[in-house]
C-alpha positions as CSV (number, residue, x, y, z in Angstrom):
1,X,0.0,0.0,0.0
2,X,1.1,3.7,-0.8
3,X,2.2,6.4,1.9
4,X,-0.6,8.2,1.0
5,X,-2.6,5.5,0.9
6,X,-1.4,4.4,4.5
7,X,-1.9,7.9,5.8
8,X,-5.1,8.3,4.9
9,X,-6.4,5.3,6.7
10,X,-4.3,6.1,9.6
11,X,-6.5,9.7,9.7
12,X,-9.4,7.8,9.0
13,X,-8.8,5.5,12.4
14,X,-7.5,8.2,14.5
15,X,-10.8,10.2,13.6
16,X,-13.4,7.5,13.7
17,X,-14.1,5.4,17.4
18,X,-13.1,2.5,18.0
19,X,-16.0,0.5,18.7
20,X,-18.5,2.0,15.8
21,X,-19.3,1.1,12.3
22,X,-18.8,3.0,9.9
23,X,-21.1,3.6,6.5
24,X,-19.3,2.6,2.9
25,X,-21.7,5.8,1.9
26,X,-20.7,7.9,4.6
27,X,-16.7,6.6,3.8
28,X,-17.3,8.0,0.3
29,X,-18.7,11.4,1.3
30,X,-15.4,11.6,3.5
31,X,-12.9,11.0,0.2
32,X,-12.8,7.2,0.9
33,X,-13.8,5.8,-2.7
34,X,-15.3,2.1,-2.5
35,X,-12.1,1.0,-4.9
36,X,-9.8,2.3,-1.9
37,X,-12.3,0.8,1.1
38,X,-11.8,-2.5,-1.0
39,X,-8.2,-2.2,-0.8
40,X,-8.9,-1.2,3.0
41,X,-10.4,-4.6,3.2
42,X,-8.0,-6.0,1.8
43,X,-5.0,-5.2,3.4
44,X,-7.4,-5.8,6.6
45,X,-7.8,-2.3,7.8
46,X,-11.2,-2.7,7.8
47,X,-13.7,-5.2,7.6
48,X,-17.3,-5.8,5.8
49,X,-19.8,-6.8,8.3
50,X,-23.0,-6.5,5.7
51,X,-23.5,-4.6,2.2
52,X,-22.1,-0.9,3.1
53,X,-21.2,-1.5,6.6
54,X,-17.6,-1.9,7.9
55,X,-15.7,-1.6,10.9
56,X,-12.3,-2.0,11.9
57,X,-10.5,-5.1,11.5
58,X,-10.0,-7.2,14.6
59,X,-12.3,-4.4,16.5
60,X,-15.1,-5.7,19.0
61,X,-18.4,-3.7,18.1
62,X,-21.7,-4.3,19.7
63,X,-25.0,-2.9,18.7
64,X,-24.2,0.5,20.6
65,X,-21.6,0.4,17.8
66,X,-24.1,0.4,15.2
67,X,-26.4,2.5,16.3
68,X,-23.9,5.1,16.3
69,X,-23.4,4.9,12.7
70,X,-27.1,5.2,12.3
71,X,-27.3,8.6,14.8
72,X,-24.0,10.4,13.2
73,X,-23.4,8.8,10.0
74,X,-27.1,8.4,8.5
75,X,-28.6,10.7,10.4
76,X,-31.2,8.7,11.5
77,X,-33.4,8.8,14.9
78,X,-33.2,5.2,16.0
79,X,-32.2,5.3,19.1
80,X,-32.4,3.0,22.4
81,X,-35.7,3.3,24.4
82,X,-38.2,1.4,26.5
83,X,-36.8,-0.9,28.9
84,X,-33.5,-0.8,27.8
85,X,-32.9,2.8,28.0
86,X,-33.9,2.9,31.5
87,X,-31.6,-0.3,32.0
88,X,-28.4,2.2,30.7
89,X,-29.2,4.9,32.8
90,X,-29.6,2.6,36.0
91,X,-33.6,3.2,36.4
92,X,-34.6,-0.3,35.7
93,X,-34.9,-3.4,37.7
94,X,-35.4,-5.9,35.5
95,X,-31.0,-5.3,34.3
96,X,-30.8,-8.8,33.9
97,X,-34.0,-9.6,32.1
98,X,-33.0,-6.5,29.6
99,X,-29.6,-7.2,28.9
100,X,-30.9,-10.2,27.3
101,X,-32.6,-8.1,24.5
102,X,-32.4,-4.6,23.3
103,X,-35.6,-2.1,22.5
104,X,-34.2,0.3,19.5
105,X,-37.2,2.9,18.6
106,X,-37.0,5.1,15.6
107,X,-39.2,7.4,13.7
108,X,-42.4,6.3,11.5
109,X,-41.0,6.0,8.1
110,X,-37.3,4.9,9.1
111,X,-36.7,1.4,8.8
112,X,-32.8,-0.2,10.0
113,X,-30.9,-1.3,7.1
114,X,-30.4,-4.9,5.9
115,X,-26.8,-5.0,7.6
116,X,-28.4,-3.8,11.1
117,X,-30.8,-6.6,10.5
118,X,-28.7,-9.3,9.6
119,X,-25.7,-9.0,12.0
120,X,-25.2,-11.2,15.0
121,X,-25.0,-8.6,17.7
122,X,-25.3,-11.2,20.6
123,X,-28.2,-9.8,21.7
124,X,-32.1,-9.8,20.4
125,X,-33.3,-6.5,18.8
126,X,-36.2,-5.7,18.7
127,X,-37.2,-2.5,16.2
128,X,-40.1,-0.2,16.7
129,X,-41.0,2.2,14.2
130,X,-43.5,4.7,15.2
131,X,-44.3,8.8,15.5
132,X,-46.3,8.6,18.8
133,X,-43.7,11.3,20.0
134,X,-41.6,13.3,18.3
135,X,-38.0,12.2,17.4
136,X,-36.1,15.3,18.9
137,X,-37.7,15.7,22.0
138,X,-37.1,13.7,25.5
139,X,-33.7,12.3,24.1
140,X,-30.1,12.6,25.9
141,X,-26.7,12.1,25.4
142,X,-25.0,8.7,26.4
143,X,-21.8,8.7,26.9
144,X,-20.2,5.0,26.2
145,X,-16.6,4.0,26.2
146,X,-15.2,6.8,23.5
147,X,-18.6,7.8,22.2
148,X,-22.0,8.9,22.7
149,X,-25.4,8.3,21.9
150,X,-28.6,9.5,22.0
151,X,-30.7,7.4,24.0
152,X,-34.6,8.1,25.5
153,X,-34.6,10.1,28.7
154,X,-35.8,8.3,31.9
155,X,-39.5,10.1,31.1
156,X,-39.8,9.1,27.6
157,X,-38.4,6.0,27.9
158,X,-41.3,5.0,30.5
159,X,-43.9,6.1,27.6
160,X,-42.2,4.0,25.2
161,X,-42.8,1.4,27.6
162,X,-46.6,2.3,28.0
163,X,-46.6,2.1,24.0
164,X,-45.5,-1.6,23.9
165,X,-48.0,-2.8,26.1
166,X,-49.9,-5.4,26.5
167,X,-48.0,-7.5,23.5
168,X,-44.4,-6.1,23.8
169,X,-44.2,-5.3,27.7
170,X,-46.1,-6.2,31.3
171,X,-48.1,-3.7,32.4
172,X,-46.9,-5.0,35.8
173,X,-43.0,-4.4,35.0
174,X,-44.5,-0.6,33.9
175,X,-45.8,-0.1,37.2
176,X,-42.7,-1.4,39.0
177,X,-40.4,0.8,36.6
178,X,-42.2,3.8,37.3
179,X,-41.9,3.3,41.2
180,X,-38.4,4.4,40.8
181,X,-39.1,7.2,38.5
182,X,-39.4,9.8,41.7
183,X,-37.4,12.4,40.8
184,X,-38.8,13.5,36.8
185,X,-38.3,16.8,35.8
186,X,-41.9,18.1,35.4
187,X,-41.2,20.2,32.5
188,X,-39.9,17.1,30.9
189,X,-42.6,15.5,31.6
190,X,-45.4,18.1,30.3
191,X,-43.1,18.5,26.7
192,X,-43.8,15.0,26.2
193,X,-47.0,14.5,27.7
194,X,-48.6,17.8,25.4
195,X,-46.3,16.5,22.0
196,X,-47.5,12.4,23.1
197,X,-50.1,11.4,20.0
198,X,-51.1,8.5,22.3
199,X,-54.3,8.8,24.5
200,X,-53.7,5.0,26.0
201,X,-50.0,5.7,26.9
202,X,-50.8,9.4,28.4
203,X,-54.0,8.1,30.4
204,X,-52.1,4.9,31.6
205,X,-48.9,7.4,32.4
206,X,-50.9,9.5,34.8
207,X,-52.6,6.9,36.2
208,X,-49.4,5.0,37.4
209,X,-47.3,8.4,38.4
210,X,-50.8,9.0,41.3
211,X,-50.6,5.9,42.0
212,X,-46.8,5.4,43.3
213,X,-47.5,9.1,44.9
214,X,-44.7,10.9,42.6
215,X,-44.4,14.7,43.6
216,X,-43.4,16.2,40.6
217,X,-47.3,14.7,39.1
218,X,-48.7,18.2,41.0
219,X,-46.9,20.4,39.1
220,X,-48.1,19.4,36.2
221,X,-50.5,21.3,33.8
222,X,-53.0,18.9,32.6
223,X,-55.7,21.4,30.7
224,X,-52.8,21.5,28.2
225,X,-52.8,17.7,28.1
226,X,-55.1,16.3,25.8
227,X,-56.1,12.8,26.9
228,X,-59.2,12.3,24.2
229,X,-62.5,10.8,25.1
230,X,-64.3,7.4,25.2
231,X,-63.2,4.7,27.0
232,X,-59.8,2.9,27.2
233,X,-59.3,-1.0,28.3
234,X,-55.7,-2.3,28.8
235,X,-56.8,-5.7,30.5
236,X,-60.1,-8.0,30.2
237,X,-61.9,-8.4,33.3
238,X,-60.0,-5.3,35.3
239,X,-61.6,-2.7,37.0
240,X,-62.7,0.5,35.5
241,X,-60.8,3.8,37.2
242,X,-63.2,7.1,35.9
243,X,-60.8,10.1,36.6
244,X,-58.8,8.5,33.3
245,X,-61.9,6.6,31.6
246,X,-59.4,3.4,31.7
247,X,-59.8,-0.5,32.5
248,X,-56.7,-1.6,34.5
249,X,-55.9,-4.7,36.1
250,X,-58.0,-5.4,39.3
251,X,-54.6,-5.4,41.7
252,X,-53.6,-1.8,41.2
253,X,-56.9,-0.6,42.7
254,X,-56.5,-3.0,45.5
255,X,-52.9,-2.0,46.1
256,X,-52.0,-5.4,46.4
257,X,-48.2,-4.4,45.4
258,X,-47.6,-8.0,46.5
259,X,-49.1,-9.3,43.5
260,X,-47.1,-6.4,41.5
C-alpha cells in the first residue's frame, strides 16, 4: 500500500471510534472511494460486516456500535428506548432480564438497514418504528466508552414502555419501573405529555405516576394535556378507574403491590 494510501487510513482510524461502524456511503462522502475501502479490506484495515457497513479489522463492536453509525453517520433517529434505555441509565430493575434483548425505537417511516438486521450482535433487537412522539424531544446524550449516543430520557423512555403494552411489555414491570421514576423533571414530563399522539400511553402514564404518589405529578398542567374521550381497556376483566376513563388490572386498585 502507498504512503498516501497508508496515511489516509491512519486519519481515518484516529478520527473515527473505536467500537463503531462506519457507512461505505458515509466513507465515500469523506474521500474514501469504495475502490480504496476495497483495498482497506483488503489489506485488513477494515472489515465488511453486511452490504455498506464496515468496521475495523480485529475491533469488538456491539449494537451501541451500530447504532452510532445510524445517529451520526445516517442521520437517523433510531435510538435505544423502553426498557433498555432505562436499564443504561440505571432506572430499571429488570437489568438482567433487559440485557438479554435490546428495544431500538425510531421514527415512523425509518426502517434499519439490511446489515443492522442481519448482523449477529449477541443480543435480540427488537425494532419499533413509530411517531407517537416526536424524534427530537425527551432524548439525551449517552456517553459510552469513546462515544455517545442519544438514547430516551428516563420520562420518555417509560412512555415507550406504556406504548409496547400489553404485546411487547407487562403492564406489571411498567408499574414497577415507574416506582423508581421519583425524581422527573416536570417540565420534561409536560413537553412529552402535550407532543405524546397516544391517548392510551398518556392516560395509563398518569394513572401509574398518582398511584406510586410521585411529587413532581402536581406540578403538572394537565388542561394543556389532551387525553381524548371514550373509554380505554388495557386488560379483560379489570376494574374500571373514571378520573382517566381506563380498565386496568384489578390489583392496582387494591394496592396489592404483593401481587405487582
Amino acid at each position: 500500500m502507498s504512503t498516501d494510501r497508508t496515511t489516509k487510513i491512519n486519519k481515518l482510524l484516529m478520527s473515527t471510534p473505536s467500537g463503531v461502524v462506519m457507512l461505505s456511503s458515509w466513507l465515500v462522502q469523506q474521500g474514501y472511494s469504495l475502490d480504496l475501502q476495497k483495498r482497506y479490506k483488503k489489506s485488513q484495515w477494515l472489515k465488511s460486516i453486511g452490504t455498506g457497513a464496515v468496521i475495523r479489522y480485529g475491533d469488538d463492536v456491539d449494537y451501541h456500535g451500530g447504532i452510532y453509525a445510524l445517529q451520526k453517520q445516517a442521520l437517523l433517529s433510531v435510538h435505544v428506548g423502553g426498557r433498555t434505555a432505562l436499564s443504561l441509565l440505571g432506572k430499571s430493575h429488570y437489568l438482567e432480564m433487559s440485557a438479554a434483548r435490546a428495544i431500538l425505537f425510531g421514527g415512523e417511516k425509518e426502517r434499519l438497514p439490511v446489515w443492522f438486521k442481519n448482523h449477529d450482535w449477541n443480543i435480540k433487537v427488537e425494532y419499533f418504528a413509530t411517531s407517537f412522539l416526536p424524534k427530537n424531544i425527551g432524548l439525551l446524550d449517552f456517553e459510552m466508552n469513546n462515544y455517545s449516543l442519544k438514547v430516551s430520557s428516563p420520562a420518555r423512555a417509560i412512555l415507550e414502555c406504556l406504548y409496547l403494552i400489553p404485546k411487547h411489555q407487562e403492564l406489571f414491570e411498567c408499574y414497577e419501573l415507574m416506582e423508581g421514576l421519583n425524581n422527573l423533571r416536570p417540565k420534561s414530563v409536560q413537553n412529552l405529555l402535550e407532543n405524546c399522539s397516544s391517548v392510551k400511553v398518556k392516560r395509563m402514564f398518569l394513572y401509574l405516576a398518582e398511584k406510586c404518589n410521585h411529587g413532581w405529578v402536581e406540578y403538572l398542567d394537565l388542561s394543556k394535556v389532551d387525553l381524548g374521550t371514550g373509554k380505554r381497556s388495557f386488560v379483560k376483566n379489570g376494574t374500571y378507574v373514571n378520573k382517566y376513563k381506563i380498565t386496568v388490572p384489578k390489583e392496582f386498585e387494591k394496592n396489592e403491590k404483593s401481587k405487582l
